[in-house]
VOPAGU-2260 file (C-alpha; in pm, 1 decimal, decimal comma):
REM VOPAGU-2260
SITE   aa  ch    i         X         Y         Z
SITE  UNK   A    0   12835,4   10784,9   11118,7
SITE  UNK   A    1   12991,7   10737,6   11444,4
SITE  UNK   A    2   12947,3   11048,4   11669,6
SITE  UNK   A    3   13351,6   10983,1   11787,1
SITE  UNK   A    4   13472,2   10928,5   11430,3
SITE  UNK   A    5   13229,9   11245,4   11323,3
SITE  UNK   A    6   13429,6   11451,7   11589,3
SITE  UNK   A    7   13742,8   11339,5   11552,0
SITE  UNK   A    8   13707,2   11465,1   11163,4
SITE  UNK   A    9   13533,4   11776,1   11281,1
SITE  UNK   A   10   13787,9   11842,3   11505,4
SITE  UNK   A   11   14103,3   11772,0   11255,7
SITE  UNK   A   12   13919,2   11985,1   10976,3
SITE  UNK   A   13   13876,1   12261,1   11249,5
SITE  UNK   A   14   14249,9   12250,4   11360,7
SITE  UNK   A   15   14353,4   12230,6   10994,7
SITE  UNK   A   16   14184,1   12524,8   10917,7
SITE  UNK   A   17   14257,9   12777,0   11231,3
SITE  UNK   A   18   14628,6   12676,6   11185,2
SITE  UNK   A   19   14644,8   12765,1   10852,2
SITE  UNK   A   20   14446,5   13140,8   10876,5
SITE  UNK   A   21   14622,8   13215,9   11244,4
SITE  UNK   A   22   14965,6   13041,1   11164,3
SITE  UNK   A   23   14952,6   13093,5   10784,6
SITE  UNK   A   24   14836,7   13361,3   10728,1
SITE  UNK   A   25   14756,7   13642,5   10994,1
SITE  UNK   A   26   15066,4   13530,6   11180,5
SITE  UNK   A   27   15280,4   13429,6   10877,9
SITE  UNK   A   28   15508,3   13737,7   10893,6
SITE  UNK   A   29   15543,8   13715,6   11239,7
SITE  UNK   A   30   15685,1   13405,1   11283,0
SITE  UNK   A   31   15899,8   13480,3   10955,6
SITE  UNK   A   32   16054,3   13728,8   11124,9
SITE  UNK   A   33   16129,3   13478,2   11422,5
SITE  UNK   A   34   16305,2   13196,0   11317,9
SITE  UNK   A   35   16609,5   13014,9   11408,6
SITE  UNK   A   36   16951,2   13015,9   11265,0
SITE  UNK   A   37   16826,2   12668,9   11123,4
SITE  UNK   A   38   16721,9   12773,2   10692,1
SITE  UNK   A   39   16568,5   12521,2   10431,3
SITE  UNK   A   40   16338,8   12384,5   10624,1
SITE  UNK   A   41   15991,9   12447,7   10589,5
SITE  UNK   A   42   15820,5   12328,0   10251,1
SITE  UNK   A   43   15684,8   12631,6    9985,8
SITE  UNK   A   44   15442,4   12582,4    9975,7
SITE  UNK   A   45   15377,4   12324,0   10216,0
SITE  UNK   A   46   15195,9   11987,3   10199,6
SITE  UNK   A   47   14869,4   12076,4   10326,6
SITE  UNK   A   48   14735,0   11736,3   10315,5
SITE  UNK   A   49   14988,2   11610,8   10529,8
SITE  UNK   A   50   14889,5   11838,6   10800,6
SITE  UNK   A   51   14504,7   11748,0   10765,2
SITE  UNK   A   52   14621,2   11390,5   10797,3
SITE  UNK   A   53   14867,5   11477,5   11077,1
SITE  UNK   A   54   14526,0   11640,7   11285,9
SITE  UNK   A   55   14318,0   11332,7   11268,3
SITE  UNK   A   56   14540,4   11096,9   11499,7
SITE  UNK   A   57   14570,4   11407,7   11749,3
SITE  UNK   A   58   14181,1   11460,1   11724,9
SITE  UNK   A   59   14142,7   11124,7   11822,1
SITE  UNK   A   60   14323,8   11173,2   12101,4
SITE  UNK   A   61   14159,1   11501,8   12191,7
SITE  UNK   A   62   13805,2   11332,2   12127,3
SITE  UNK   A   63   13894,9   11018,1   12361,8
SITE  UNK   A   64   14051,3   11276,5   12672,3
SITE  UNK   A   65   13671,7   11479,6   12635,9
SITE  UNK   A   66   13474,0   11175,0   12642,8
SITE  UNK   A   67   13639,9   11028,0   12936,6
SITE  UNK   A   68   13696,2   11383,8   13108,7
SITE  UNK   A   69   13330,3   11394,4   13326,5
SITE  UNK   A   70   13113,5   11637,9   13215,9
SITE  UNK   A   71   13322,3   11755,5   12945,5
SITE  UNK   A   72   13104,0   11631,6   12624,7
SITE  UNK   A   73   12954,9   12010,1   12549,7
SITE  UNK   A   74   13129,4   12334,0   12395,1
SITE  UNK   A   75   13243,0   12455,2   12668,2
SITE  UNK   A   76   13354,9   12107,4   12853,1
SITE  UNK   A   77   13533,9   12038,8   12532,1
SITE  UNK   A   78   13660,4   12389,8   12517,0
SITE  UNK   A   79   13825,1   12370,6   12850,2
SITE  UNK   A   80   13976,5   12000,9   12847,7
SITE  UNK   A   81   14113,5   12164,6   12428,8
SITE  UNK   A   82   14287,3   12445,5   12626,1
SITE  UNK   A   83   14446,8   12178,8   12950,0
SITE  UNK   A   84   14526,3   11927,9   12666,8
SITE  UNK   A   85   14646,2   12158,3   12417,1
SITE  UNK   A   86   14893,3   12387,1   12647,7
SITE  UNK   A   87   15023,0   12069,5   12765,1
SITE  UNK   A   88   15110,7   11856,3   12431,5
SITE  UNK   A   89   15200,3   12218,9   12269,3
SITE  UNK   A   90   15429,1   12297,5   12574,1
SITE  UNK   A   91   15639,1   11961,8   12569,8
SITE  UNK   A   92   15670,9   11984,8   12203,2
SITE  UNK   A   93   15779,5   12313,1   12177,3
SITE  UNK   A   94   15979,1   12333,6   12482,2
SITE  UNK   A   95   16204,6   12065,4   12324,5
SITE  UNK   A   96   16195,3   12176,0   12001,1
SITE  UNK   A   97   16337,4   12486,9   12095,5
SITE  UNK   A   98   16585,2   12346,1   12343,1
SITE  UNK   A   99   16712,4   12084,9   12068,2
SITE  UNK   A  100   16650,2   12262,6   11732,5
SITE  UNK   A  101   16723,2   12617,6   11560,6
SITE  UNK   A  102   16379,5   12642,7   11402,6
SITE  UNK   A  103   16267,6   12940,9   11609,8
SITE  UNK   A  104   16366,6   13217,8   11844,4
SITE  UNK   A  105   16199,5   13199,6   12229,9
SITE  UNK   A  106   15965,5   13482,4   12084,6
SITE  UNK   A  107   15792,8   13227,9   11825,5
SITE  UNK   A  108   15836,5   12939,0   12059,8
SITE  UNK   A  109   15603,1   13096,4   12367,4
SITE  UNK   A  110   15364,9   13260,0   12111,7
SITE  UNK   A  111   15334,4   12928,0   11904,7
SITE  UNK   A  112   15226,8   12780,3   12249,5
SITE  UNK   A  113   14945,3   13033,3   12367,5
SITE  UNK   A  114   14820,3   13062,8   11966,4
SITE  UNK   A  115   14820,2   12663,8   12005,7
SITE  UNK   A  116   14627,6   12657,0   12322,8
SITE  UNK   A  117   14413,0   12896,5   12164,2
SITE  UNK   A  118   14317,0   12677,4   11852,9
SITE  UNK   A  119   14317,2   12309,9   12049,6
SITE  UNK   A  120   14036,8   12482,3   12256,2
SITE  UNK   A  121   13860,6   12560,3   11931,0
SITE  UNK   A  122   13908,7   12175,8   11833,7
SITE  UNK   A  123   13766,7   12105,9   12181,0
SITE  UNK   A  124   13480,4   12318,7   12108,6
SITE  UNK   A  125   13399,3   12184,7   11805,9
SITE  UNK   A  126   13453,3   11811,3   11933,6
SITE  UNK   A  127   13277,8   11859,4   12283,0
SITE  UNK   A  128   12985,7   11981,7   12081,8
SITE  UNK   A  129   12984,5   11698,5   11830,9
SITE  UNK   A  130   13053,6   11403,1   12164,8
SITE  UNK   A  131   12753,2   11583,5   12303,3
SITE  UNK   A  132   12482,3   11596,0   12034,9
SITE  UNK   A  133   12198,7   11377,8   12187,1
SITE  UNK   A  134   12337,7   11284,1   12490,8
SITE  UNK   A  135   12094,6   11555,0   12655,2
């Protein structure tokens, strides 16, 4: 298989999972307790599927920015262009979101960024390590 198609599904599995244990479910309640005034809108129980599929196209993207970021094909290379890529894509999505929407409080909206940076790293990880098999 092709080692960037291999880490782009590597990564997308591994974002797809994290997500759901540290959004789901150990951080569930919190950001229950910290929505918006905005009700109805999140699916129960949601379309899991759809958010697998919704990970692969940002993998991709992930996977191309570590291959063409120098000296970043390894854990830790992946790890730290995951974190740089991750705050940034999480912060202008967010950001907005809050500033247009009433999905969440400012609370959820700065924690869902740093818990996002935290699991694109992971991604990054997972695809630096995958973008670097063999290439030692």
């Amino acid at each position: 298989m092709n080692r960037m198609l291999l880490a782009t599904v590597a990564g997308a599995v591994t974002a797809a999972v994290l997500g759901f244990l540290i959004f789901g479910l150990a951080l569930g309640p919190f950001f229950a307790a910290n929505v918006g005034s905005a009700t109805g809108v999140n699916k129960d129980p949601p379309a899991l599927l759809w958010v697998l599929l919704a990970r692969l196209p940002l993998a991709l993207l992930l996977a191309l920015a570590i291959s063409k970021w120098g000296d970043s094909t390894s854990l830790a290379g992946g790890a730290r262009v995951g974190a740089i890529f991750g705050l940034l894509v999480t912060a202008g999505f967010d950001l907005t979101n809050y500033g247009m929407t009433n999905l969440s409080n400012l609370t959820a909206t700065l924690v869902g960024i740093v818990v996002s940076t935290a699991v694109w790293a992971m991604e990054g990880a997972v695809i630096g390590s995958v973008l670097g098999r063999g290439s030692e």
